[in-house]
Structures are given as structure tokens and as C-alpha cells.
BAFI-3210 file (N, C-alpha, C; in Angstrom, 3 decimals, decimal comma, padded with zeros to 6 digits):
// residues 276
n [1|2|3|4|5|6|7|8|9|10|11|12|13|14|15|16|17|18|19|20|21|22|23|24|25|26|27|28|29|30|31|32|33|34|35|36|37|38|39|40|41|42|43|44|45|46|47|48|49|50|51|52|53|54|55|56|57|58|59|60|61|62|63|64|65|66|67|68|69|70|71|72|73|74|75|76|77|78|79|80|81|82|83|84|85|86|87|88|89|90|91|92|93|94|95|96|97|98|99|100|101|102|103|104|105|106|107|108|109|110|111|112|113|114|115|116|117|118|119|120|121|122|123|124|125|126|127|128|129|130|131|132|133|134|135|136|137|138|139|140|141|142|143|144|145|146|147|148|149|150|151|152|153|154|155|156|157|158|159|160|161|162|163|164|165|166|167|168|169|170|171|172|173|174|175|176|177|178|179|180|181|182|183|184|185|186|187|188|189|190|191|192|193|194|195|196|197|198|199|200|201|202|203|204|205|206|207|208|209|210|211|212|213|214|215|216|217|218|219|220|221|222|223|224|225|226|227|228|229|230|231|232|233|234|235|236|237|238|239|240|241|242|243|244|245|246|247|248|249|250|251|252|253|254|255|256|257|258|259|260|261|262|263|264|265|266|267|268|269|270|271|272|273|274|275|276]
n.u [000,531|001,109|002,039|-000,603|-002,441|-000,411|-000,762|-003,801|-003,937|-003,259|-001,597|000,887|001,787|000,488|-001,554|-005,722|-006,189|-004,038|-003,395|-005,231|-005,271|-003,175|-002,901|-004,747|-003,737|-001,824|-003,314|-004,263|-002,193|-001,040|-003,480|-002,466|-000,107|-001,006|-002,981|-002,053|000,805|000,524|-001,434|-001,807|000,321|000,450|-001,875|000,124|002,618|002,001|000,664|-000,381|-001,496|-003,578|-005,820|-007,985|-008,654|-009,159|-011,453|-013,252|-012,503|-012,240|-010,247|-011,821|-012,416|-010,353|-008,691|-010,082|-010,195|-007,894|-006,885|-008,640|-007,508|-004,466|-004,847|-006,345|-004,142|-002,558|-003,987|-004,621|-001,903|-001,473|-003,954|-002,899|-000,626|-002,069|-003,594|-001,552|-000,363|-002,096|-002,420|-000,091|000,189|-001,882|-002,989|-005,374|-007,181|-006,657|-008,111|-010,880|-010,745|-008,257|-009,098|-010,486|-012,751|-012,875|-010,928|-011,603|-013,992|-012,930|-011,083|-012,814|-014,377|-012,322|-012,542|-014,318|-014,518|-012,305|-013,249|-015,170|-014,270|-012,734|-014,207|-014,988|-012,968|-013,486|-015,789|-013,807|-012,185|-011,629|-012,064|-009,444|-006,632|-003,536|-000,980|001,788|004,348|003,604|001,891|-000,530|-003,087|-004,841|-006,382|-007,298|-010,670|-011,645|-012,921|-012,901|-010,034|-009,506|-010,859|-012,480|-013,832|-011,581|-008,865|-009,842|-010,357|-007,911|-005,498|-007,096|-006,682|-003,604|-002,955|-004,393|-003,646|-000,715|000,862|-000,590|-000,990|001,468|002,559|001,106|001,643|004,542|004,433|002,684|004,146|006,700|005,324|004,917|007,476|008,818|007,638|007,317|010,282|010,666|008,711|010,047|012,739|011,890|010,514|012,969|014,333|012,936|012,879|015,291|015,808|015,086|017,245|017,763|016,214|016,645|015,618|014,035|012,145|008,945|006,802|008,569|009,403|007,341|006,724|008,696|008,926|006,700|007,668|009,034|007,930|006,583|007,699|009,188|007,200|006,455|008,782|009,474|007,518|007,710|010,667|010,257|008,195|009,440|010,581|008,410|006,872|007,784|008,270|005,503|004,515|006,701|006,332|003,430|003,335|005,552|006,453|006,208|007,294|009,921|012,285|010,743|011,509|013,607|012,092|013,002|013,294|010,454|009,880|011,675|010,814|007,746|008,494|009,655|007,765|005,982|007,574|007,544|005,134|006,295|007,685|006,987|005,290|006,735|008,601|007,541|006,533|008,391|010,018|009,090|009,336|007,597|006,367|008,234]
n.v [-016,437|-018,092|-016,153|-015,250|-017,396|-017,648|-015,693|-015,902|-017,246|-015,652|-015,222|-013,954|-012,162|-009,362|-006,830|-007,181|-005,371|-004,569|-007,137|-007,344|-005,486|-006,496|-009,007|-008,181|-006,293|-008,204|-009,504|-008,420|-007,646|-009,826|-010,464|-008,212|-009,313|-011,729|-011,258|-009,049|-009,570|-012,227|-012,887|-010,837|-011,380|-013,349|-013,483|-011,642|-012,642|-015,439|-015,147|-015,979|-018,376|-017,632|-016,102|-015,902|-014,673|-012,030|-012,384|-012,806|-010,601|-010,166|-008,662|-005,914|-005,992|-007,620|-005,385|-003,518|-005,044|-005,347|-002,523|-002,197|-003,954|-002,561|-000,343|-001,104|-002,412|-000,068|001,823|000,576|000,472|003,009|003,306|001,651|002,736|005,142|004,155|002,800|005,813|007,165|005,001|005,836|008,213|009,425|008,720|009,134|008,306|006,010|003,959|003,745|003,966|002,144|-000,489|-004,013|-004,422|-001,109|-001,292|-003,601|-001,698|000,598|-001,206|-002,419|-000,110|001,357|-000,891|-000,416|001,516|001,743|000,032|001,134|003,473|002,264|001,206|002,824|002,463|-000,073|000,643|002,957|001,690|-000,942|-004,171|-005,235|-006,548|-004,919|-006,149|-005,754|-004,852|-002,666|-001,123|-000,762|-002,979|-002,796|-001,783|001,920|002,649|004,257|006,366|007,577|008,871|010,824|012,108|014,459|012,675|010,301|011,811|012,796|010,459|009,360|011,171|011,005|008,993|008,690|010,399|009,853|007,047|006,836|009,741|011,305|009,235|008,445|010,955|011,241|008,935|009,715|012,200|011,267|009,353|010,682|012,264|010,546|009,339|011,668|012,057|009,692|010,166|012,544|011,438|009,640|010,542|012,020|010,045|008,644|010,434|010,702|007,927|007,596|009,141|007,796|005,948|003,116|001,396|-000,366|-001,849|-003,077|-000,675|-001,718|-000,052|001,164|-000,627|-001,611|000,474|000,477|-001,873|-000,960|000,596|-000,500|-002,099|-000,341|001,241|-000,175|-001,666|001,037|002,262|000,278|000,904|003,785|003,704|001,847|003,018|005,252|006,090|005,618|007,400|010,293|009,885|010,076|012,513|014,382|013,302|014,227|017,180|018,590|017,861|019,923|022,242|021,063|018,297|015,036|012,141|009,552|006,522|004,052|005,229|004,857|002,185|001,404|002,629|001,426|-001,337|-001,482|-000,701|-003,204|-005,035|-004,070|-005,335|-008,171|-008,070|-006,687|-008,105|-010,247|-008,559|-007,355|-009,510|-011,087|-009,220|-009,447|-011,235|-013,381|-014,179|-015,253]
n.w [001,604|003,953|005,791|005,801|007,250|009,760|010,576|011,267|013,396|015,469|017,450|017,266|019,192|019,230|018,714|018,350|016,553|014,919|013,700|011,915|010,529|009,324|007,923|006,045|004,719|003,906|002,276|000,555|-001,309|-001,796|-003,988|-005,606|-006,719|-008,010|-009,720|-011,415|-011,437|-012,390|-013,870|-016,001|-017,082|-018,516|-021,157|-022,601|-022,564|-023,493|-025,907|-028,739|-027,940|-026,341|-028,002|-028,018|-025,971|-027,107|-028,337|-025,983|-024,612|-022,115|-020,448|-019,589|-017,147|-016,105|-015,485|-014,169|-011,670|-011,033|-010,844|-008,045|-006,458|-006,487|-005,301|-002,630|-001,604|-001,238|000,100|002,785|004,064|004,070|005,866|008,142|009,026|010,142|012,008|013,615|014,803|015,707|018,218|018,946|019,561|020,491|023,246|024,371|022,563|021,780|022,840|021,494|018,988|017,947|017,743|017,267|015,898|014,937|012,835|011,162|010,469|008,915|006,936|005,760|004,635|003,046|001,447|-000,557|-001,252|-003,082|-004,629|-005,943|-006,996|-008,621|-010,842|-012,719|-014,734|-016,369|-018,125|-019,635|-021,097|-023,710|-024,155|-025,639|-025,247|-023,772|-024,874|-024,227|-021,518|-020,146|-017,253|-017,862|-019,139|-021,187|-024,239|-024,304|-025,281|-028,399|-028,046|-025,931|-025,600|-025,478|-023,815|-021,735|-019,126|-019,455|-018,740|-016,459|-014,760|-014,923|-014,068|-011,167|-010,474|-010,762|-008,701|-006,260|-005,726|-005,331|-004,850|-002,696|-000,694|-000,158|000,627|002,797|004,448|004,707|006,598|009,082|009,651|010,329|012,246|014,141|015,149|016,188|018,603|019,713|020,265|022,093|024,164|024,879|026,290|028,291|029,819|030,617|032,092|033,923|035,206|035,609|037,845|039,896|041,757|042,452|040,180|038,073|036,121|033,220|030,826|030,401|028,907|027,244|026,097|024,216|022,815|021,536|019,840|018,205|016,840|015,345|013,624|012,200|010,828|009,724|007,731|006,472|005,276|003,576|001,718|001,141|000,268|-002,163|-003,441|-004,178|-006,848|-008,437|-007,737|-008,426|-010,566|-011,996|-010,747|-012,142|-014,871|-015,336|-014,478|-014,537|-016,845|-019,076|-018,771|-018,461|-020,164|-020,820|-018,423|-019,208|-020,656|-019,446|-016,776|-015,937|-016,247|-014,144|-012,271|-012,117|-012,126|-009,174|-007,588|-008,046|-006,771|-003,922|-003,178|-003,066|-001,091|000,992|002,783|003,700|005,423|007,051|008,504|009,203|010,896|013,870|016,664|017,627|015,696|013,837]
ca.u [-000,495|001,882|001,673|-001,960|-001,985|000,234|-001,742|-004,605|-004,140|-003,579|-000,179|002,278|001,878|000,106|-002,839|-006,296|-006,971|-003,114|-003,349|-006,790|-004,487|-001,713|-003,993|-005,593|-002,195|-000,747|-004,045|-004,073|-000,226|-001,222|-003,866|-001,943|000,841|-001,737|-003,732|-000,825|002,272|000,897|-002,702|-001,865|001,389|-000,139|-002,284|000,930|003,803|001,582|-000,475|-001,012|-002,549|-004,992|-005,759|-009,367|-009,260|-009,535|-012,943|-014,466|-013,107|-012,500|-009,765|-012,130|-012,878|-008,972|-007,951|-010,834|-009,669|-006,269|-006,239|-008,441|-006,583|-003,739|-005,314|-006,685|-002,580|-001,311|-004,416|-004,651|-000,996|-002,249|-004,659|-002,021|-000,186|-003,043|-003,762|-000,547|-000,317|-003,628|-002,136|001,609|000,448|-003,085|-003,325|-006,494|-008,342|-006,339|-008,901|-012,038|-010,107|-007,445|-009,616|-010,626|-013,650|-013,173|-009,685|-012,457|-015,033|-012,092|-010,677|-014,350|-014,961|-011,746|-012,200|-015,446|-013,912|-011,334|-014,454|-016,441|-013,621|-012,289|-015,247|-015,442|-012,129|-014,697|-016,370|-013,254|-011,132|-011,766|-011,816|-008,394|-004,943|-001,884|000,656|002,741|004,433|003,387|000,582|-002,201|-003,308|-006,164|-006,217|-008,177|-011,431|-010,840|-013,988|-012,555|-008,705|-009,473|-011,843|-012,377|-013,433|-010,202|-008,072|-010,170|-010,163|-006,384|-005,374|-007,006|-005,363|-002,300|-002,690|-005,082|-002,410|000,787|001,333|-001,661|-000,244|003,303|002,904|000,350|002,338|005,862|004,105|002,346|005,686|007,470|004,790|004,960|008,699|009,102|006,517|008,288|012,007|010,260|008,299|011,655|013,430|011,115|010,767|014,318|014,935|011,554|013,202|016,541|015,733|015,091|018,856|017,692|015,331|017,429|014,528|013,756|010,759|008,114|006,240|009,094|009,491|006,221|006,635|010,414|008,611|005,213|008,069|010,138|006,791|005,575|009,191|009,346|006,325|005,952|009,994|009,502|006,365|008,469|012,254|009,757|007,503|009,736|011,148|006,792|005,979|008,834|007,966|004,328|004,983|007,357|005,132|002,171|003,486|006,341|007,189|005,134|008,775|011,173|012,025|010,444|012,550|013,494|011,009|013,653|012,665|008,896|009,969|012,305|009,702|006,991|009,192|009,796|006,081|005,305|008,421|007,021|003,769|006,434|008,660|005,970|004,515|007,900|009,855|006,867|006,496|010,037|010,672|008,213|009,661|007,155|005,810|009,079]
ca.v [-017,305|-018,391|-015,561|-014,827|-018,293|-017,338|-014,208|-016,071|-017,685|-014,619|-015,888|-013,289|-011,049|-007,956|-006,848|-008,249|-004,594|-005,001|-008,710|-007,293|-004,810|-007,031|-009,849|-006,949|-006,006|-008,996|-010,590|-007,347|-007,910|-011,489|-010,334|-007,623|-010,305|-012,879|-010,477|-007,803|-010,136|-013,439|-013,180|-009,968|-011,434|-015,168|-013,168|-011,410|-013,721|-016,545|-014,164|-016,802|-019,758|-017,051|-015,240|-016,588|-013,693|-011,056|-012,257|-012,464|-008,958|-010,278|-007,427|-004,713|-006,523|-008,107|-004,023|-003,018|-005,756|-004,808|-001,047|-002,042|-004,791|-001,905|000,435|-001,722|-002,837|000,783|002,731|-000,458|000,460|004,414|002,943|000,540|003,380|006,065|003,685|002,903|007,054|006,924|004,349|005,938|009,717|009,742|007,963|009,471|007,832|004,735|002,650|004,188|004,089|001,080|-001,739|-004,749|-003,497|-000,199|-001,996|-003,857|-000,521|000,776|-001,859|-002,428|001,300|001,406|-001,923|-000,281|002,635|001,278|-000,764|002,182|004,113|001,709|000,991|003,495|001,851|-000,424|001,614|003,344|000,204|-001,912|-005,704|-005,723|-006,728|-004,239|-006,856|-004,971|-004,737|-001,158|-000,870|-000,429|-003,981|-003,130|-000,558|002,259|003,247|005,439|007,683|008,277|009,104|012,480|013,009|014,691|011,592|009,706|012,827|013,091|009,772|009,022|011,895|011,041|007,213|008,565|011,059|009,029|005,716|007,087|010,554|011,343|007,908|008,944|012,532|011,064|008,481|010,645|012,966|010,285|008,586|012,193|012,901|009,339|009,145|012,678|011,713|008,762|010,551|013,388|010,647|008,670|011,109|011,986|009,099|008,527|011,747|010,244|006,480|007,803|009,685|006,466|005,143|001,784|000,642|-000,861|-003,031|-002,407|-000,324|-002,301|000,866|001,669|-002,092|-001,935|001,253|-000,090|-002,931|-000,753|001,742|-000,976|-002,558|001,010|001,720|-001,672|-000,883|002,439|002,393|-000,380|001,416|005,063|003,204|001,133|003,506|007,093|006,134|005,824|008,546|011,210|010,048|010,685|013,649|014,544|013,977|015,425|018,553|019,343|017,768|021,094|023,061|020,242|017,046|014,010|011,455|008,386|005,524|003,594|005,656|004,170|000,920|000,644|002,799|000,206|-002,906|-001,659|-000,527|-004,208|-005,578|-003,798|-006,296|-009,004|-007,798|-005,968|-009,251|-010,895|-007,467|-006,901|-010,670|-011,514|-008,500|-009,949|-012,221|-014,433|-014,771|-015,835]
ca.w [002,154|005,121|006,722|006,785|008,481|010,411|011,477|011,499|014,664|016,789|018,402|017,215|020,201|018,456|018,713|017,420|015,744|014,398|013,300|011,028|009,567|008,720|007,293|004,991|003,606|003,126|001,057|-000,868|-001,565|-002,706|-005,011|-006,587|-007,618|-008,945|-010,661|-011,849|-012,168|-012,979|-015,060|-017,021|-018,042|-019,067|-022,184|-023,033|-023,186|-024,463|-026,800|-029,460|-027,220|-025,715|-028,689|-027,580|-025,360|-027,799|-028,531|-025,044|-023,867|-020,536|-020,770|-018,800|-015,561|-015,370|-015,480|-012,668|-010,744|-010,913|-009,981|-007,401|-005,779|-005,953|-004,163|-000,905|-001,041|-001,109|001,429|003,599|004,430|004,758|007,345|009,465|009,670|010,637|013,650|014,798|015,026|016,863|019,218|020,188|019,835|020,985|023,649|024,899|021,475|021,059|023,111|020,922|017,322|017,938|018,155|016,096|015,472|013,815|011,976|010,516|009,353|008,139|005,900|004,674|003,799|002,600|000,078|-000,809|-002,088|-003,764|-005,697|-006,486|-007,265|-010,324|-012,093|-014,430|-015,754|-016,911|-019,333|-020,424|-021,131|-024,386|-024,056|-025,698|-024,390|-024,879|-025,343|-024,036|-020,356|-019,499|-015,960|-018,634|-019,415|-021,862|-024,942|-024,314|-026,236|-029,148|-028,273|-024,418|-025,472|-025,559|-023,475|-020,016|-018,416|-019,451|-018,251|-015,102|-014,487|-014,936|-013,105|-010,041|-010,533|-010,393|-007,435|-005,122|-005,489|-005,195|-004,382|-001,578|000,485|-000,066|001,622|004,499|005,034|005,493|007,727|009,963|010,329|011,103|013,540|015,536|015,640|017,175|019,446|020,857|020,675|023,069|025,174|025,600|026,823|029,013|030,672|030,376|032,694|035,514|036,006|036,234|039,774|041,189|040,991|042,260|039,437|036,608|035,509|031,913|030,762|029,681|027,843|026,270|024,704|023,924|021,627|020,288|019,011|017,397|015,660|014,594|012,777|011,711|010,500|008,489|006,769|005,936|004,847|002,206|000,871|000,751|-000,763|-003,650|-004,371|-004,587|-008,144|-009,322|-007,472|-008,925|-012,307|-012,540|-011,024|-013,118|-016,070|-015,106|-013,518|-014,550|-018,216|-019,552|-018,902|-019,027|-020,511|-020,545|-018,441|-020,145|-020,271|-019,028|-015,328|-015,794|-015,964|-013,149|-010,533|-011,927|-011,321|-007,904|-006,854|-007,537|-005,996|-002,726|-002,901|-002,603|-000,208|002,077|003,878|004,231|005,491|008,271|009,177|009,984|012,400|014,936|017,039|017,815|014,336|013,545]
c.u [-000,091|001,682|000,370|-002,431|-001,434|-000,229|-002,860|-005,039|-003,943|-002,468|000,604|002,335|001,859|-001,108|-004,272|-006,571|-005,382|-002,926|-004,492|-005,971|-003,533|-001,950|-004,525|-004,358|-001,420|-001,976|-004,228|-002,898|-000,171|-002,001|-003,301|-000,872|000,502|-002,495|-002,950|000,041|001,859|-000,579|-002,312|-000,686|001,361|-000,343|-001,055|002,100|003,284|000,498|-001,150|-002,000|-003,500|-004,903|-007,299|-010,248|-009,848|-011,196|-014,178|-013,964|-013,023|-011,322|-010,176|-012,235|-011,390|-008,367|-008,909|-010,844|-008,296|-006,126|-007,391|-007,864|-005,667|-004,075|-005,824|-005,171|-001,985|-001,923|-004,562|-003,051|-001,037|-002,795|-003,934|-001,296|-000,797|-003,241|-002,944|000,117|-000,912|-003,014|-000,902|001,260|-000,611|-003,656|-004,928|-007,950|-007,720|-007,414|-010,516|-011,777|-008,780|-008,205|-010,182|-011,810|-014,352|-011,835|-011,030|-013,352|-013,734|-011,854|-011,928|-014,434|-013,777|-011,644|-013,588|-015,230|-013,572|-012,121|-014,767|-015,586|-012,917|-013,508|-015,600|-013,996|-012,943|-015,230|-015,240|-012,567|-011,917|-011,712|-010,490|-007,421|-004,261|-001,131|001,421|003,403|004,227|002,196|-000,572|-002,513|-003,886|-005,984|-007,473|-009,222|-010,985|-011,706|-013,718|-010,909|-008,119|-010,258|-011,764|-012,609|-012,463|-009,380|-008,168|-009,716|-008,496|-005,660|-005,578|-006,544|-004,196|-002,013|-002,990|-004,313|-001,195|001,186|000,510|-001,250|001,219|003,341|001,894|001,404|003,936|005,354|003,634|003,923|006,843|006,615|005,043|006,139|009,342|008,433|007,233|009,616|011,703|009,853|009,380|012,571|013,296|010,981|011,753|014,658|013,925|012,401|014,566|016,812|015,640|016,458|018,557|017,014|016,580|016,576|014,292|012,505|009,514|007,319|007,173|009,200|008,608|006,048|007,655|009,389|007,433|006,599|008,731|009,181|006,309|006,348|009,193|008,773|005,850|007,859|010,469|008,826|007,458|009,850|011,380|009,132|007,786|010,052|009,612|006,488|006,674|008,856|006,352|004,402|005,352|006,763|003,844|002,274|004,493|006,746|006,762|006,649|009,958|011,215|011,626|011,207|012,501|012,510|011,668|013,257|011,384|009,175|010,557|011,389|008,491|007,692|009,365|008,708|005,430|006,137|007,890|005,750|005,023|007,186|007,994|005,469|005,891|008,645|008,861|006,814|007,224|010,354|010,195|008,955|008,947|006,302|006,900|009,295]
c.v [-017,820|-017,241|-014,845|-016,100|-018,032|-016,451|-014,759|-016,549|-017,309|-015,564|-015,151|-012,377|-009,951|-008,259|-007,037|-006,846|-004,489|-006,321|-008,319|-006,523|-005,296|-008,114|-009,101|-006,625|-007,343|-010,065|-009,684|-007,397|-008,896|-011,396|-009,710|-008,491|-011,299|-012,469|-009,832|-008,856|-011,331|-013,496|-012,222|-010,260|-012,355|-014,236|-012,835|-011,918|-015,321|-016,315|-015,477|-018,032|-018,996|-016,038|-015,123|-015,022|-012,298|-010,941|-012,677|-011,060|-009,028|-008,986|-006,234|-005,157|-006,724|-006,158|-003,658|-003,711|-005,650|-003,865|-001,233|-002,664|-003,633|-000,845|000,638|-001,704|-001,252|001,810|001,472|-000,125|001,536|003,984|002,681|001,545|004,808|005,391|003,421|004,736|007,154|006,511|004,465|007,232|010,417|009,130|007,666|008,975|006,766|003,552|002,910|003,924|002,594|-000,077|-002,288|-004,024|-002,311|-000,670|-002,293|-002,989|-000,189|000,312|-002,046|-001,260|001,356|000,570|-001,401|000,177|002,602|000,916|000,642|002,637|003,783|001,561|001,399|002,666|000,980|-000,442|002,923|002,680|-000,217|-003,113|-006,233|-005,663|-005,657|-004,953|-006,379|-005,296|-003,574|-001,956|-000,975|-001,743|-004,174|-001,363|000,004|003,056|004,305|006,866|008,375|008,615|010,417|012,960|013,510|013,797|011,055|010,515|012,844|011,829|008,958|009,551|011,647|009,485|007,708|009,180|010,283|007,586|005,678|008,476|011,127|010,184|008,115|009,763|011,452|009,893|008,876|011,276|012,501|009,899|009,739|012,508|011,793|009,242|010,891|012,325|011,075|009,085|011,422|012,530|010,045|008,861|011,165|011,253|008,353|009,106|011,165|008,884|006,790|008,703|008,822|005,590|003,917|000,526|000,633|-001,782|-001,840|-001,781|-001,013|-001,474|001,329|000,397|-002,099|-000,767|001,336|-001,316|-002,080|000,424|000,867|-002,017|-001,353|001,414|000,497|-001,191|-000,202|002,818|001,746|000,565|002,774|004,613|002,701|001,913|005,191|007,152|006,404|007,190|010,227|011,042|010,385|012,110|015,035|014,754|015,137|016,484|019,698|019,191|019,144|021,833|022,414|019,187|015,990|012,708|010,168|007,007|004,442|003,994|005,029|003,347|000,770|001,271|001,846|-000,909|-002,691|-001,170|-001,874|-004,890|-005,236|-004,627|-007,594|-009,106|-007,312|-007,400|-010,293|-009,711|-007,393|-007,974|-010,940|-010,568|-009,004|-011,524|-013,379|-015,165|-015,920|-017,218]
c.w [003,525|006,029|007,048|007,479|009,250|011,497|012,066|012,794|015,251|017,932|018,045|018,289|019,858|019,022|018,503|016,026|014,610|013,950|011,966|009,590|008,241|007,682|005,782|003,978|002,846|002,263|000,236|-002,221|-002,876|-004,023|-006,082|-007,383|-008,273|-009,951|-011,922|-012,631|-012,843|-014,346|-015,972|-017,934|-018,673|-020,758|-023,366|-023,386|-024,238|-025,426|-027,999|-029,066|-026,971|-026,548|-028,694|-026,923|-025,806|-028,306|-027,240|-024,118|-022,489|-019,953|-019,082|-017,190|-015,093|-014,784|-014,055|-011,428|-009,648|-010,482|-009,209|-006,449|-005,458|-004,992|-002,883|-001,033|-000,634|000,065|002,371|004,216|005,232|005,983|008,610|009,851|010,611|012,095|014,687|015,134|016,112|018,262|020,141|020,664|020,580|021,930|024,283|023,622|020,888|021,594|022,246|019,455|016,980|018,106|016,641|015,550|014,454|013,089|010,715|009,492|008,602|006,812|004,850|004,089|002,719|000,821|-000,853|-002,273|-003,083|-005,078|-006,976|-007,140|-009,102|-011,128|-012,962|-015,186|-017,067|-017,884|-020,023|-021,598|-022,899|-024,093|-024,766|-025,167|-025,079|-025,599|-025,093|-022,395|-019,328|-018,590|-016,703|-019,380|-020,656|-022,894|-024,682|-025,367|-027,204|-028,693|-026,635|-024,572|-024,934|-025,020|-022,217|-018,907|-017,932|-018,408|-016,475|-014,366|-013,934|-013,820|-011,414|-009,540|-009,501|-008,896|-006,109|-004,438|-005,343|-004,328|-002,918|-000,446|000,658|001,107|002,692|004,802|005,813|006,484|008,846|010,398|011,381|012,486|015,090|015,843|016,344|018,364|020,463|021,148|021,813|024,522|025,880|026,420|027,843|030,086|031,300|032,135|034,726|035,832|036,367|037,629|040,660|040,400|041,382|041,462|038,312|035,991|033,795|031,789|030,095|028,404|026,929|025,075|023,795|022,264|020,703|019,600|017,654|016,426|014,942|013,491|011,737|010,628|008,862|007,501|005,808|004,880|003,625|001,625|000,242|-000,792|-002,070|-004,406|-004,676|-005,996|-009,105|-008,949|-008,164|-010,164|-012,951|-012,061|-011,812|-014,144|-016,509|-015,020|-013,686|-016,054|-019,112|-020,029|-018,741|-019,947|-019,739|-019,776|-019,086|-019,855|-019,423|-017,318|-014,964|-015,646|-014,567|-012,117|-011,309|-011,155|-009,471|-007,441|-006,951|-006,693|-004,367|-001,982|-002,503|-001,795|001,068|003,697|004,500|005,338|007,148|009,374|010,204|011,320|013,434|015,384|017,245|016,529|013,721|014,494]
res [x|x|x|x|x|x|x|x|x|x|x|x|x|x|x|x|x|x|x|x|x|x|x|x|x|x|x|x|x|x|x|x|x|x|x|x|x|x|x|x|x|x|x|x|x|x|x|x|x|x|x|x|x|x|x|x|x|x|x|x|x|x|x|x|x|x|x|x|x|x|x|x|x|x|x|x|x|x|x|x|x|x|x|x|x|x|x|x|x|x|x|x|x|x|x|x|x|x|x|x|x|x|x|x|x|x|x|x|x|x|x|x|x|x|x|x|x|x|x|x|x|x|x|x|x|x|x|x|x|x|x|x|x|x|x|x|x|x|x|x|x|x|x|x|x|x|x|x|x|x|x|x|x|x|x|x|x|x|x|x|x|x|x|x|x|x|x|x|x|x|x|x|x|x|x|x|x|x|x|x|x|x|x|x|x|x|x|x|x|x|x|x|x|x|x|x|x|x|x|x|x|x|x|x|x|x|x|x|x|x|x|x|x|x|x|x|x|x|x|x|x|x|x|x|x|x|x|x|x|x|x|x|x|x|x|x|x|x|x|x|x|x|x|x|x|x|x|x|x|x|x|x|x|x|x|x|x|x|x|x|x|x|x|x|x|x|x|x|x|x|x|x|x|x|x|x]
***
């Protein structure tokens, strides 16, 4: 909450279409840990006081809430980093595509999505609690367990929130940091013919600061979420011809795919000097 205050007043020395971004991530962040860590675990640790809940079923909405809260937190990151691409590698479409403006369509189409996208949970879901601490809040129907819906549905959960943002995000990051090691040089090789300029480069500060934001970022998201993403994987794709790995692996890449919601808005904040 501090730091979308923080953001809010357009004083950290970013940009306004980077301030929209950062705002977007870090109230996504917030929801997923009020939603995720703190309401789904109330029912479950204090199961007997809210045993209430079993008979209003509120169940299906907390679950369509929940995966989509996660999914603005994890393509809202996709995005911040799609634009700061835009803005080191393209320069010829950073003033058409970098601005508040389309930050804004973006994040909207994006939270749209996200909407549309969960709602069949919805109508798969039951109104009861797991009790349990597994991602799946709510037991599902007996008449969708088995069905192609479920399957379909699940499936593109797992791909669309983890593994699809994983790979675009590595390859974005690979493409902008060659980008600027080539540019650097580059420019490196042009100011050093004039032996009397020792003044610093301003364009280069300008793109040490946007990699060392981009870097932050995109480096939590990768370190928290390779242990989730190598176990669905894993399941899906590959358990067919090996073993299953131990559940013990699920738990610890969960714990650290939410740990990344609370580490994400602190890890990006702090680098910025003037936020700080």
C-alpha cells in the first residue's frame, strides 16, 4: 500500500507510462496476498468458527477471484516487461507504444482477460472449502472431474500462468540485454574519439537504470517461479514416462510463486533511488 502511494505521486523519476505499470503490479501483488494468503487460509485454519461457510458456497467466487487476481500479478509483469523492450530496443515505436496512455489499454485489456478468462472456474468449482493448503481452494464438482471442460480448462491454467510468461519473459529479457551490451559498446567506441569529453553519458544512465529495474523484476519473477513452473511441467508432460516428483516439490514451488507477490513490490521499489 506504501508503495502505490508512493507511486502515486509521480516523484520517483520514471516515467508516467512506467509509474501505471508499477502501480498495476504492485495492487495485483496486494490482492493476490489478501485474497490467496490471508482469506483462503481464515476458512481453513479456523474451519470450525466458519463452518457457516459451507452453507453459503461463497467458495466459487473466492476461487475466480483468486486465479484472477493471479493472473493480472503474473501478465501485468509480461506487459512491464514487453514495454520496457519496446522502449530500449525499438526506439522508432517507443514514443507510439511507451506512453501512459496505451500502459493504461493494456493493463485494462489485460485485467479484462484475466476476468473472462476465470469464470468458468465458477461453474466448475463447488461452494466447498478443501481444507486443505494445496492452490485449489474449493472441491471440484463430481460431474466436471472427468470431464473435457475440467481438463481443458486446467490445462490452459497452468500453461497461460506460468509457463507462456516464463518463456516470453526469458526471451524479452535476452533480447533487451543484448541490445544494450551491443549499443554500449558502440557508443563506448563514438565518445572515446573525442579524448576530451570525460563527462558521463546521460543515455547510457538512463538505460543502466531501465535494465537495472527490468532486471529486478523479471529476475524475481524467473528465481520464484522456476521451481512451479518445472513441476507442472513435469507433471503434465512428462510424468507419462517418469516418476512423479515428490509432493514435497509442489509445495515448495507454490510457497515461492506466492513469496514473489511479497517480495516483487519491495525488490523493484527499493532499487530506485528516488523512491527510496
Amino acid at each position: 500500500m506504501l508503495t502505490i502511494v508512493v507511486l502515486f505521486r509521480g516523484m520517483c523519476g520514471l516515467s508516467k507510462g512506467v509509474i501505471r505499470y508499477l502501480m498495476a503490479m504492485a495492487a495485483a501483488v496486494l490482492l493476490v496476498v489478501i485474497v490467496d494468503l490471508v482469506l483462503m487460509n481464515i476458512p481453513i485454519v479456523y474451519s470450525e468458527a466458519f463452518n457457516f461457510l459451507w452453507n453459503i458456497r461463497i467458495c466459487k467466487v473466492h476461487a475466480t477471484l483468486l486465479y484472477a487476481a493471479n493472473d493480472c500479478s503474473v501478465w501485468f509483469t509480461v506487459m512491464f516487461t514487453f514495454d520496457r523492450f519496446v522502449a530500449i530496443r525499438c526506439q522508432n515505436l517507443k514514443a507510439k507504444y511507451s506512453t501512459e496512455r496505451m500502459a493504461v489499454v493494456f493493463l485494462g485489456t489485460v485485467t479484462a482477460l484475466s476476468c473472462f478468462k476465470n469464470v468458468f472456474w465458477y461453474f466448475l468449482l463447488s461452494g466447498t472449502y478443501r481444507r486443505s493448503s494445496l492452490p485449489w481452494p474449493c472441491v471440484a464438482r463430481d460431474a466436471v472431474q472427468l470431464s473435457v471442460a475440467w481438463t481443458v480448462v486446467e490445462f490452459s491454467s497452468h500453461i497461460l500462468t506460468s509457463v507462456i510468461p516464463f518463456v516470453v519473459i526469458l526471451l524479452l529479457n535476452a533480447l533487451t540485454i543484448r541490445h544494450v551490451l551491443v549499443a554500449s559498446r558502440g557508443r563506448k567506441r563514438l565518445r572515446s574519439r573525442d579524448s576530451g569529453n570525460c563527462s558521463k553519458d546521460p543515455e547510457m544512465e538512463n538505460r543502466k537504470k531501465s535494465i537495472i529495474l527490468l532486471l529486478v523484476v523479471s529476475a524475481n519473477f524467473i528465481v520464484l517461479w522456476i521451481t512451479y513452473v518445472v513441476h507442472t511441467v513435469w507433471t503434465r508432460f512428462i510424468c507419462f514416462v517418469a516418476t512423479i516428483p515428490p509432493f514435497s516439490f509442489w509445495d515448495l514451488g507454490y510457497m515461492l510463486q506466492l513469496l514473489s507477490c511479497c517480495t516483487n513490490t519491495g525488490l523493484y521499489s527499493l532499487t530506485q533511488r528516488k523512491f527510496r
